[in-house]
Backbone as numpy.savetxt, mean C-alpha at the origin, in Angstrom:
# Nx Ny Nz CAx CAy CAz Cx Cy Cz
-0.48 -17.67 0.45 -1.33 -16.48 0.45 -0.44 -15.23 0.45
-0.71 -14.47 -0.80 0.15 -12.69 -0.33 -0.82 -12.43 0.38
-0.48 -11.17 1.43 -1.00 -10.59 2.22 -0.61 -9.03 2.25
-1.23 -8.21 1.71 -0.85 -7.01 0.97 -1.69 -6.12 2.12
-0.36 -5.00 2.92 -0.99 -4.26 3.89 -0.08 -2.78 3.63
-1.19 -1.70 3.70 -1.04 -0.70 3.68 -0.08 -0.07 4.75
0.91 0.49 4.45 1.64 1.09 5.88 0.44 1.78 7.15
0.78 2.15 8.07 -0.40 2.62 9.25 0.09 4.03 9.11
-0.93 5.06 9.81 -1.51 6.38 9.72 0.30 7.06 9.49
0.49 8.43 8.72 1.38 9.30 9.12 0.36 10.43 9.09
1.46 11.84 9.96 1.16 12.69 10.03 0.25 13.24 8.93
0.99 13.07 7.75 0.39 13.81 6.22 -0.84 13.09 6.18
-0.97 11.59 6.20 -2.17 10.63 5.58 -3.81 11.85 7.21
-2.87 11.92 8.33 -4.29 12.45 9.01 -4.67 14.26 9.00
-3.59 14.75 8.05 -4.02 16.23 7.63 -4.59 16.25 6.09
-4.75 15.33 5.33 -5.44 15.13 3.77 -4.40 15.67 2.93
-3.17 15.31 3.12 -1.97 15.43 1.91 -1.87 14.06 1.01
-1.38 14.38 0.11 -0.81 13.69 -0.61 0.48 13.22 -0.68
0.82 11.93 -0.13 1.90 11.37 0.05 2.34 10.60 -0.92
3.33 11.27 -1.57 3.92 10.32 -2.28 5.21 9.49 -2.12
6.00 9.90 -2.44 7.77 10.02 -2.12 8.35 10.94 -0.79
7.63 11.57 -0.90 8.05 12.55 0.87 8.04 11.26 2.35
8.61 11.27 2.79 9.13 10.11 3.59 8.44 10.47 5.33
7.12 10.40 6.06 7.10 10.95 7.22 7.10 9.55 8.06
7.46 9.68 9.26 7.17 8.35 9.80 6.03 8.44 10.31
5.58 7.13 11.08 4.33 6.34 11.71 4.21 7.90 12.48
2.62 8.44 12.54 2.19 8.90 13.61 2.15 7.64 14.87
1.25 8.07 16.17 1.25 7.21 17.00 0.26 6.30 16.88
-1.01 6.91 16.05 -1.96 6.08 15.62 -1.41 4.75 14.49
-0.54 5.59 13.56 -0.06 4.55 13.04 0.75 2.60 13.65
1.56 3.77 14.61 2.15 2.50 15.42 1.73 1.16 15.85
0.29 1.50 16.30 -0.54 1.00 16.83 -1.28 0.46 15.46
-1.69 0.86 14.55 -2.15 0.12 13.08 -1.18 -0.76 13.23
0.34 -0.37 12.87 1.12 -1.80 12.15 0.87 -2.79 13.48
0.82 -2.90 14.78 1.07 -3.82 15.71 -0.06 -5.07 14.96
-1.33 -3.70 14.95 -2.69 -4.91 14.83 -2.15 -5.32 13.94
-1.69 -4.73 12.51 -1.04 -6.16 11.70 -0.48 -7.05 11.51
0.62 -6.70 12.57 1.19 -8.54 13.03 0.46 -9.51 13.65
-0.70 -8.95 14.39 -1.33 -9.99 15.23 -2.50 -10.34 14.77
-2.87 -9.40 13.08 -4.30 -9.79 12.19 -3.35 -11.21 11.68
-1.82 -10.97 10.87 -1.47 -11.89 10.03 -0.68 -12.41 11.07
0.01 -12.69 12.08 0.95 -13.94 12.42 1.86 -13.98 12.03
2.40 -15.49 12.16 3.55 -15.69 11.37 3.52 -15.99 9.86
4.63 -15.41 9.27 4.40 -15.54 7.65 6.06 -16.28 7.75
6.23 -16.48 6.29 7.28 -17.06 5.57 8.33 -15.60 5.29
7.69 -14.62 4.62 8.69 -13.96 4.20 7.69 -12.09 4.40
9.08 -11.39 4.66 8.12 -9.71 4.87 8.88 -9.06 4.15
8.13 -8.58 2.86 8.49 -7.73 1.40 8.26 -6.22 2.09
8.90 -4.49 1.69 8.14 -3.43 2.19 8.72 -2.87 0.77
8.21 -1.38 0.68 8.53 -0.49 0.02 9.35 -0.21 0.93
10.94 0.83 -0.26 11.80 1.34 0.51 11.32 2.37 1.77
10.29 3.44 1.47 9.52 4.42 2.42 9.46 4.00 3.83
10.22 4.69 4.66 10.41 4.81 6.26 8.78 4.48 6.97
7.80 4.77 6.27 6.11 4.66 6.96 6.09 3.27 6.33
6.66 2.52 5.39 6.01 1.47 5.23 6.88 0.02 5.95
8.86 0.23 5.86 9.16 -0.36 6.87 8.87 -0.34 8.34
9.04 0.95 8.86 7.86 0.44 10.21 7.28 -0.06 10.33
6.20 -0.12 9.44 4.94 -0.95 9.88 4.98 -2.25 9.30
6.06 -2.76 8.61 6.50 -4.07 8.19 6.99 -4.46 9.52
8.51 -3.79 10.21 9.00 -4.06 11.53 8.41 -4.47 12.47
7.12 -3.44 12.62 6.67 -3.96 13.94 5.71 -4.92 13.78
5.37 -5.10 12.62 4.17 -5.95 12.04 5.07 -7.23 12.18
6.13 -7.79 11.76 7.16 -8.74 12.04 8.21 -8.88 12.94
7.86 -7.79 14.07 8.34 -8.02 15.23 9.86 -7.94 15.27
10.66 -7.17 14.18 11.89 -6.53 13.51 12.31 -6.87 12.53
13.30 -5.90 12.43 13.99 -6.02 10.80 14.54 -6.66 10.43
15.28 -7.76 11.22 16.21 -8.76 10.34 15.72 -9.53 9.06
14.65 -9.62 9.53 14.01 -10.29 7.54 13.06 -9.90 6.92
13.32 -8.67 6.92 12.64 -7.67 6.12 13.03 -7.70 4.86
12.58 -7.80 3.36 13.04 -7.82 2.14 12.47 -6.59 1.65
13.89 -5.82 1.12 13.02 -4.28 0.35 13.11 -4.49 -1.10
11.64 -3.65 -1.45 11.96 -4.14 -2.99 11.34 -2.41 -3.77
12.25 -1.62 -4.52 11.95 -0.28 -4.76 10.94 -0.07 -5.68
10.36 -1.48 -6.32 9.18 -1.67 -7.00 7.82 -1.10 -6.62
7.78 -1.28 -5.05 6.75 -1.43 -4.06 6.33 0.64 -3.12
7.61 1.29 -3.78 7.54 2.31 -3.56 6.13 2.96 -4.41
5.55 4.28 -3.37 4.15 4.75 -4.09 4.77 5.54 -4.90
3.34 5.78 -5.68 3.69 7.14 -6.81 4.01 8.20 -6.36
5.02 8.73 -7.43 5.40 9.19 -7.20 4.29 11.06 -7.74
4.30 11.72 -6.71 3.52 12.73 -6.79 3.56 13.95 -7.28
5.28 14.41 -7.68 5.86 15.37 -8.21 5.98 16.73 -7.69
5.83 17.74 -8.13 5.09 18.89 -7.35 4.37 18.96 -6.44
2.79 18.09 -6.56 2.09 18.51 -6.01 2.11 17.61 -4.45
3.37 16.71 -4.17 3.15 15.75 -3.18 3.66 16.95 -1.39
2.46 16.26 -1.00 2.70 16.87 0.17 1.61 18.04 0.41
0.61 18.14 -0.87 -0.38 18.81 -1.21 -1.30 18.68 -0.50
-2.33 19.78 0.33 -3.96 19.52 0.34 -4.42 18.39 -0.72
-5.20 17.64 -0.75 -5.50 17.03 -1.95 -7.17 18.02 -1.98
-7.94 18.45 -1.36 -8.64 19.64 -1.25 -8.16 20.83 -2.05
-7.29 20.88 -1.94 -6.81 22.46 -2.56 -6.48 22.57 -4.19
-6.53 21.32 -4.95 -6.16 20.91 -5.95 -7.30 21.13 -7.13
-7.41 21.35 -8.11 -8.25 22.08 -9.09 -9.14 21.27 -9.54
-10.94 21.21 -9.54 -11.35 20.27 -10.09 -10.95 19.49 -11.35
-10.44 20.55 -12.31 -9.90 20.32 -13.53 -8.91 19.00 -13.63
-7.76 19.48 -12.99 -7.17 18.40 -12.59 -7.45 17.21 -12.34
-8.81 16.97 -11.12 -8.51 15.47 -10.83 -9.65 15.37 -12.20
-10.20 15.61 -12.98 -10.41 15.08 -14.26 -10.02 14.90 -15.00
-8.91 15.76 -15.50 -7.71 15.25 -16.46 -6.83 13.75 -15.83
-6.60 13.37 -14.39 -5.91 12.98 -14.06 -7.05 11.30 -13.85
-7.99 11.33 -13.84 -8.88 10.44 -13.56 -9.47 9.74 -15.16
-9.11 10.81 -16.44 -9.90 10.38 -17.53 -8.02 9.71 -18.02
-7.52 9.49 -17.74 -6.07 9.21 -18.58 -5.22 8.49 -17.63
-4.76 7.46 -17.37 -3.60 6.50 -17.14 -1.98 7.18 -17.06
-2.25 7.41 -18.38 -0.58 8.14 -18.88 -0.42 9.30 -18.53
-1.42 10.32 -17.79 -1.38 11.38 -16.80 -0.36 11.31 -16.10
0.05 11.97 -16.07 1.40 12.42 -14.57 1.18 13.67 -14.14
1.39 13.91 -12.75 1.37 15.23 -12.20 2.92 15.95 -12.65
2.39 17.40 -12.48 4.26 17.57 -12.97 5.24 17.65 -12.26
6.17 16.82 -12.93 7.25 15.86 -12.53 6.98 14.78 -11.80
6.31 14.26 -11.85 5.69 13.13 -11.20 5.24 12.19 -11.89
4.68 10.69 -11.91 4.48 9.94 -12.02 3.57 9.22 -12.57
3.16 8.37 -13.86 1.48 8.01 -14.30 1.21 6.86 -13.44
-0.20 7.02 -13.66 -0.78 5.33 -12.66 -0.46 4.74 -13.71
-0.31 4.58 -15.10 0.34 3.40 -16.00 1.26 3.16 -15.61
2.66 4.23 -15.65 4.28 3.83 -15.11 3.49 2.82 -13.48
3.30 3.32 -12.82 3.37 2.83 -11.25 2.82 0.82 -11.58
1.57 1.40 -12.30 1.48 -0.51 -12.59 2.22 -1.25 -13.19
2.66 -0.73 -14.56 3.97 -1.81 -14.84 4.66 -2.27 -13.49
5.39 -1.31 -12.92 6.42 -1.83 -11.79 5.90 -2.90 -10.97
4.80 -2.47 -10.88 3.88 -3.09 -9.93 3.73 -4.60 -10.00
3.09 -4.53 -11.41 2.98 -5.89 -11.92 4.05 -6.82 -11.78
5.29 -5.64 -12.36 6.60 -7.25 -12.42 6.53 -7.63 -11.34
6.74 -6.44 -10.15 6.71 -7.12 -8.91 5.94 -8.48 -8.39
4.77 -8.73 -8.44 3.74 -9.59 -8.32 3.97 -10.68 -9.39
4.41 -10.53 -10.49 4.70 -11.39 -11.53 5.75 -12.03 -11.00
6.87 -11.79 -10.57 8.20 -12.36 -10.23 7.87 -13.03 -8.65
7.07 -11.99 -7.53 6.51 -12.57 -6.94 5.89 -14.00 -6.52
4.71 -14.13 -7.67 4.27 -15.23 -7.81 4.59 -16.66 -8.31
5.79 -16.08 -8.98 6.17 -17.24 -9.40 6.93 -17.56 -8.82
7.53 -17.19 -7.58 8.47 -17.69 -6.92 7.94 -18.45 -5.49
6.64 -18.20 -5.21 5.79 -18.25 -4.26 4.89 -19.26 -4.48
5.15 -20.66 -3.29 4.44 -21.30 -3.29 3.01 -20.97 -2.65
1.72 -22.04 -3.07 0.79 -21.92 -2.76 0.43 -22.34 -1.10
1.77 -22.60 -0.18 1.72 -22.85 0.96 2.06 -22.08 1.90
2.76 -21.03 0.86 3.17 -19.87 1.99 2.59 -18.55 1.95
3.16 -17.81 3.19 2.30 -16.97 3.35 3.46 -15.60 3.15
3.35 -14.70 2.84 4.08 -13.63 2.77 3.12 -12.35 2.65
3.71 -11.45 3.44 3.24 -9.80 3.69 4.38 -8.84 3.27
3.09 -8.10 2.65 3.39 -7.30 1.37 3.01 -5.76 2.02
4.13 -4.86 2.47 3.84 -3.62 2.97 3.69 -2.74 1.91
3.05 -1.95 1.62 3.45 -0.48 0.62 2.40 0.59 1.03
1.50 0.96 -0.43 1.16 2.34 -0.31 -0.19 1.78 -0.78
-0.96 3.39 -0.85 -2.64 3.01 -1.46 -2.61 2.98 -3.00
-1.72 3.44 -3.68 -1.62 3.57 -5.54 -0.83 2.07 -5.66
0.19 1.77 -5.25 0.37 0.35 -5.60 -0.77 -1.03 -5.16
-1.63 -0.56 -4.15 -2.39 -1.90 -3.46 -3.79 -1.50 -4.36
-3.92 -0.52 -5.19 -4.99 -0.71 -5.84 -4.27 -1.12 -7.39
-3.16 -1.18 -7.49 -2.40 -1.74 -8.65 -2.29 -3.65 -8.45
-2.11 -3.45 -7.29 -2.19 -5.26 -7.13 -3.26 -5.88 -7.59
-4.72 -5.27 -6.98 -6.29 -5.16 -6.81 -6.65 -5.43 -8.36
-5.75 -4.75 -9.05 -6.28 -4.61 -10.86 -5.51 -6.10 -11.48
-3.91 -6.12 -10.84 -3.57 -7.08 -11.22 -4.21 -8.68 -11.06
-4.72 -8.69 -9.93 -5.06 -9.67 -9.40 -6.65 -9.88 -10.27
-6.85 -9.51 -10.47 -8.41 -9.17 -11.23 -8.32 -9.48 -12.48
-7.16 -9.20 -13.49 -7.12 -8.86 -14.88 -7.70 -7.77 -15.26
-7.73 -6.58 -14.61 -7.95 -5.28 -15.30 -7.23 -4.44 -15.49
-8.02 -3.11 -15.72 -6.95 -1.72 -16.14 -6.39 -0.82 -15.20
-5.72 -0.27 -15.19 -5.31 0.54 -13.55 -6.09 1.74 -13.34
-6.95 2.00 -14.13 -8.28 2.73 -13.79 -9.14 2.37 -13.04
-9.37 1.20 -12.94 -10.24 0.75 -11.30 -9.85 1.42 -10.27
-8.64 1.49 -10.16 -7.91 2.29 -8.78 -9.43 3.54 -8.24
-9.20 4.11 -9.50 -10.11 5.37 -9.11 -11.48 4.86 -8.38
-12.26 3.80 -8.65 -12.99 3.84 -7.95 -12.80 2.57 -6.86
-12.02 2.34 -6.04 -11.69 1.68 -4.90 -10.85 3.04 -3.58
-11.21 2.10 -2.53 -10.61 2.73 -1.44 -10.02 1.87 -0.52
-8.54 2.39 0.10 -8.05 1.62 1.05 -7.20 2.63 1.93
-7.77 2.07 3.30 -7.99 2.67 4.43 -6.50 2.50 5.50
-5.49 3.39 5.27 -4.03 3.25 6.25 -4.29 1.97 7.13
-3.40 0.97 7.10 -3.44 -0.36 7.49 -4.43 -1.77 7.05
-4.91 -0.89 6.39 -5.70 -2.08 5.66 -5.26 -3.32 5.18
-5.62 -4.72 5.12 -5.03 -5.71 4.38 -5.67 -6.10 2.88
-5.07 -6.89 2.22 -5.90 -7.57 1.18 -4.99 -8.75 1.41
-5.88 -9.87 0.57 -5.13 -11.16 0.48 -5.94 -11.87 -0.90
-4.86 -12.54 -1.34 -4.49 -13.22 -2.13 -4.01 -14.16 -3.06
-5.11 -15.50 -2.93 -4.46 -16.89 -3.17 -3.78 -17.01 -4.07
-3.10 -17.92 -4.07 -2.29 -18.53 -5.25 -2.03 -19.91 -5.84
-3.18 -20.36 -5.17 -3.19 -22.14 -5.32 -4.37 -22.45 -6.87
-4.15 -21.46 -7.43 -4.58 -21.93 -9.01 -3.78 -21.08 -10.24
-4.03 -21.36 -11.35 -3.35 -21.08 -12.57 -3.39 -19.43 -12.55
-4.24 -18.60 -11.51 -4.18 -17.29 -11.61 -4.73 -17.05 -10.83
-3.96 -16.13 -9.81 -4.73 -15.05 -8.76 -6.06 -15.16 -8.10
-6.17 -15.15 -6.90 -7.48 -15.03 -6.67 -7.89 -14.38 -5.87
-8.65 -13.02 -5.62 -8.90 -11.81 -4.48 -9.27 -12.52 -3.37
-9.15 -12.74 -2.68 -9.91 -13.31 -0.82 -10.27 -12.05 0.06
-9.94 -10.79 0.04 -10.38 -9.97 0.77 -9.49 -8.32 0.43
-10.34 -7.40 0.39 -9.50 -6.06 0.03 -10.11 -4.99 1.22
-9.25 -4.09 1.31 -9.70 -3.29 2.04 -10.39 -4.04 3.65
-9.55 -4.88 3.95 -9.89 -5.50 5.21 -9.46 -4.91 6.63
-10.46 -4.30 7.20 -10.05 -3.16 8.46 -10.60 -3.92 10.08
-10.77 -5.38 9.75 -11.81 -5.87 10.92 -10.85 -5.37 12.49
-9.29 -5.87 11.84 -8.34 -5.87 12.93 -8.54 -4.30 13.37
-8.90 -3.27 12.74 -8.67 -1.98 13.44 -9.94 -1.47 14.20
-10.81 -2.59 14.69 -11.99 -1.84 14.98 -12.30 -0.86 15.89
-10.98 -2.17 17.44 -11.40 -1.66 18.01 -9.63 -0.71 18.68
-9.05 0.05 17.79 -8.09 0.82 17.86 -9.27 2.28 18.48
-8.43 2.97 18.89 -8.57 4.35 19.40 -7.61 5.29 19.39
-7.94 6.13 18.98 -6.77 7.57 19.07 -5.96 7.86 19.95
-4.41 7.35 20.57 -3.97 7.88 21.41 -3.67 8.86 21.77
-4.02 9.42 23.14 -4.08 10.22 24.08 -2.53 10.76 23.80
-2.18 12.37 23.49 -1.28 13.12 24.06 -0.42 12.39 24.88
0.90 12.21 25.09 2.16 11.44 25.90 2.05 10.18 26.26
0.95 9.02 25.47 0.88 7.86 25.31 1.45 7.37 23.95
C-alpha cells in the first residue's frame, strides 16, 4: 500500500498563502498533525518526503526519526514563482481563470501543473514498480503533487486537481496488488478529529 500524506499545518498554510518552494516549518498545530500520522499509519517498510523542511518533519515525526527517511526532489510542490508566499485572496479573478482553464499555465517564474505531473508521475512510476504489493510505504509532500498522484492513480488529466481538496495532514492510500493502481481513500482526516489548537506555550 502507498500511503500518501500531506505535510501538517505551517504558519503560511494557517494565514491563506501560497506555499510553494518558500520553506516554513511545522507550526505547533502542525506537529501534532504529523504525530497523528505515525499512529494513523504505523509501521511501514520505507518513508519517501519531499526535500521541503514542513514535509520532512512531518515524515520524522510521523516515523519516529530520520535515519530512514528517503528524499526524493521529485516530490517537491510547485513551484509558485512570484506569487508564492501570496494571499491567495489577493490574487486577480482573472488569473485563477487563466490558470484553471490551461495545464501549461505557469505563474511568473514559476511552475505548470503539467511540468509538476510529469515529475510526479515518474516518481510513482519508478515507485511502483519497485514496490511490492506487501508493503507499505509513506509518501510525505504537498497538496499540488497529492492531487497529481490522485490523477495518476485514476488515469486522468492534472486538471482534476482543480476540483479536489486536501486538507494539511491528510492521507490517501493506494493499492498495488493489481495490473494498475487502485484509490482506497483520499483526503482521509479521520485521524485528525479529535486534534485541537494548541494553547500559547504548549
Amino acid at each position: 500500500m502507498l500511503i500518501v500524506a500531506r505535510h501538517g499545518r505551517t504558519e503560511s498554510n494557517a494565514l491563506g498563502l501560497l506555499l510553494g518552494h518558500a520553506d516554513p516549518p511545522l507550526d505547533a498545530l502542525g506537529r501534532v498533525q504529523a504525530q497523528a500520522i505515525g499512529a494513523a499509519v504505523g509501521r511501514v517498510d520505507r518513508v519517501i518526503s519531499s526535500p521541503l523542511v514542513r514535509a520532512r518533519l512531518t515524515a520524522e515525526m510521523a516515523a519516529g526519526g530520520a535515519e530512514n527517511i528517503e528524499i526524493d526532489e521529485r516530490l517537491i510542490e510547485l513551484d509558485y514563482g512570484e506569487i508564492d508566499q501570496k494571499p491567495m485572496a489577493e490574487l486577480d479573478a482573472g488569473f485563477w481563470v487563466q490558470w484553471r482553464a490551461n495545464i501549461d499555465f505557469a505563474p511568473p517564474g514559476g511552475e505548470s501543473l503539467s511540468s509538476l505531473g510529469k515529475r510526479v508521475r515518474s516518481f510513482f512510476d519508478d515507485l511502483s514498480r519497485e514496490t511490492s504489493p506487501s508493503d507499505d510505504v509513506l509518501v510525505v509532500t504537498h497538496v499540488s503533487p497529492i492531487k497529481a498522484v490522485m490523477a495518476w492513480t485514476l488515469g486522468v488529466g492534472d486538471e482534476v486537481g482543480w476540483r479536489c481538496f486536501v486538507q494539511p495532514a491528510a492521507l490517501m492510500r493506494i493499492a498495488l496488488d493489481g495490473s494498475q493502481p487502485s484509490l482506497r481513500s483520499f483526503n482521509e482526516t479521520a485521524h485528525l478529529m479529535d486534534i485541537e489548537e494548541p494553547t500559547a506555550g504548549n
